[in-house]
C-alpha positions in Angstrom: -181.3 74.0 -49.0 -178.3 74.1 -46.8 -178.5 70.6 -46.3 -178.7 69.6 -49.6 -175.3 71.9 -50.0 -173.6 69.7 -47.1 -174.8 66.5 -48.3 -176.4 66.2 -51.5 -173.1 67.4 -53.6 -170.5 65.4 -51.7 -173.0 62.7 -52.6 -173.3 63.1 -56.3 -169.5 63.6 -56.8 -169.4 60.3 -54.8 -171.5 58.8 -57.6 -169.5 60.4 -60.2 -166.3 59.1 -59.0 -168.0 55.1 -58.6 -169.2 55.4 -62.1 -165.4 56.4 -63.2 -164.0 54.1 -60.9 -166.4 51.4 -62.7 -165.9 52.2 -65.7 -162.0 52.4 -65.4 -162.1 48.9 -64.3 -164.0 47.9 -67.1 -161.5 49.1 -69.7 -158.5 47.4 -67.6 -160.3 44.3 -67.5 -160.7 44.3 -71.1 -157.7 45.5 -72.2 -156.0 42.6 -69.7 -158.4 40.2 -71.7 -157.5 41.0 -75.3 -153.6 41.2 -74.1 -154.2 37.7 -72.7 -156.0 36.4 -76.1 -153.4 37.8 -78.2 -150.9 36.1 -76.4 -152.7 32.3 -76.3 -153.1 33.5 -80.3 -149.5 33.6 -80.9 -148.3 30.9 -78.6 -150.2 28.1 -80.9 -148.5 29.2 -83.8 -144.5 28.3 -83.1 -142.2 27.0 -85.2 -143.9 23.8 -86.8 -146.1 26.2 -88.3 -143.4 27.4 -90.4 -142.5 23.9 -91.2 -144.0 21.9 -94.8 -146.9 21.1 -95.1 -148.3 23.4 -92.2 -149.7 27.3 -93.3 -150.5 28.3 -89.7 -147.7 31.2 -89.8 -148.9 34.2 -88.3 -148.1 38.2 -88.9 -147.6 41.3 -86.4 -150.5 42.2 -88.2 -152.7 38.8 -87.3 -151.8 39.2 -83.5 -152.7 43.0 -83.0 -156.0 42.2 -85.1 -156.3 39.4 -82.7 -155.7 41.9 -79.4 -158.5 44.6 -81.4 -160.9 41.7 -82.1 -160.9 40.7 -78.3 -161.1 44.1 -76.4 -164.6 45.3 -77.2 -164.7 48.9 -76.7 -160.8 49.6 -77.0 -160.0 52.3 -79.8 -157.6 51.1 -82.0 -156.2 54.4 -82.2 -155.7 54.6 -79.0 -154.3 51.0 -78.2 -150.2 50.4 -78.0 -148.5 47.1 -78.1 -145.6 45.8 -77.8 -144.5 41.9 -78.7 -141.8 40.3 -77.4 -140.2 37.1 -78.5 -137.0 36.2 -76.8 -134.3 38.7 -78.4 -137.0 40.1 -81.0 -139.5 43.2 -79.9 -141.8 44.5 -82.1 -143.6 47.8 -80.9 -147.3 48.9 -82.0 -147.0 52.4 -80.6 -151.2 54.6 -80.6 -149.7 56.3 -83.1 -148.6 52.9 -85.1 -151.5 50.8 -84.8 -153.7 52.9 -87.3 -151.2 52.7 -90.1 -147.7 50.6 -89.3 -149.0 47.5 -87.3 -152.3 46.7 -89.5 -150.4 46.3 -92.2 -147.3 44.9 -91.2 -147.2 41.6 -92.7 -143.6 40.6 -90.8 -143.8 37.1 -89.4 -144.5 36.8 -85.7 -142.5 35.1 -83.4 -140.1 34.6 -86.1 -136.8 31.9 -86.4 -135.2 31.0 -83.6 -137.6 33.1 -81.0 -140.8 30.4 -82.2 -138.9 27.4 -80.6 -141.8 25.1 -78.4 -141.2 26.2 -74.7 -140.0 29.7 -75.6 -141.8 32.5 -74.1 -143.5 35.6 -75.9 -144.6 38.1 -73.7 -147.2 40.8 -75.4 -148.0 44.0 -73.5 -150.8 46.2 -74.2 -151.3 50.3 -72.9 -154.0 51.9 -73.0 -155.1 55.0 -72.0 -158.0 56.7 -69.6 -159.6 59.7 -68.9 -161.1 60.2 -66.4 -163.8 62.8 -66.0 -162.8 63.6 -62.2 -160.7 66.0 -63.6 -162.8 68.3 -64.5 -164.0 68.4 -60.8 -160.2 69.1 -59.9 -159.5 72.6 -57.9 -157.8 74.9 -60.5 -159.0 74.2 -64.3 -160.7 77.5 -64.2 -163.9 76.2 -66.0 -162.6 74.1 -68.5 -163.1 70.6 -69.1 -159.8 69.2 -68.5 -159.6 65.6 -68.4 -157.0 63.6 -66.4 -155.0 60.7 -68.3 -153.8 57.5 -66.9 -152.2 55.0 -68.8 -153.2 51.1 -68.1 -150.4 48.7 -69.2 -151.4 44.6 -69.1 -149.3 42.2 -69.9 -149.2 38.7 -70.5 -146.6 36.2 -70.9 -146.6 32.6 -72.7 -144.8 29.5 -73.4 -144.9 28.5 -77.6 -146.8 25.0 -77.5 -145.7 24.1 -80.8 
């Protein structure tokens, strides 16, 4: 019994903390993917998709569904982002995304920030709680989660 105490509880918060760790990687990873497929999203659609007879324009609204449609397991709700266009910035604040950005039907990069070899630069946050926290000296009992914020970014050159 006393050696379980010695060993087998450092042991199983050891395995708490790898899952955490694992699973913390996991969201980063996919937040830093659907940042980086938002971003080749809006860098094919550049100024000649404004131009007759092209219809390839894109919205804020395209772009964030974009982001939400490549990061499985995100919660919208949760998910901020921020596009940036040369002088223009558009933010998509956790508190945004569920109302302002899915509906915002302004035009993405927009005239003169779509120009071909301009960059656009979309950053994503996201947040995570960890469970470790509860094992933290001090919360008296009470499930008390930490929060860390991931922020991935990824930066492109319009094609076109």
């Amino acid at each position: 019994m006393i050696e379980f105490v010695f060993v087998g509880i450092p042991m199983i918060f050891v395995l708490i903390s790898i899952f955490e760790v694992a699973r913390g990687m996991w969201l980063y990873h996919t937040l830093a993917y659907a940042i980086k497929e938002g971003a080749r999203y809006a860098m094919v659609h550049g100024e000649n998709c404004y131009t007759s007879p092209n219809s390839c324009a894109i919205t804020v609204r395209d772009v964030v569904s974009r982001i939400q449609q490549s990061g499985v397991g995100l919660i919208p709700q949760e998910l901020g982002v921020v596009l940036r266009a040369n002088n223009s910035t558009v933010s998509c604040m956790p508190d945004l995304v569920s109302s302002g950005c899915w509906t915002l039907n302004q035009n993405w990069p927009t005239y003169p920030n779509n120009q071909p070899g301009m960059y656009i630069t979309i950053t994503g946050y996201y947040p995570f709680y960890s469970a470790i926290a509860m094992f933290w000296p001090g919360t008296k009992g009470t499930q008390q989660f930490g929060k860390f914020t991931f922020v991935a970014s990824s930066q492109e050159a319009i094609q076109f």
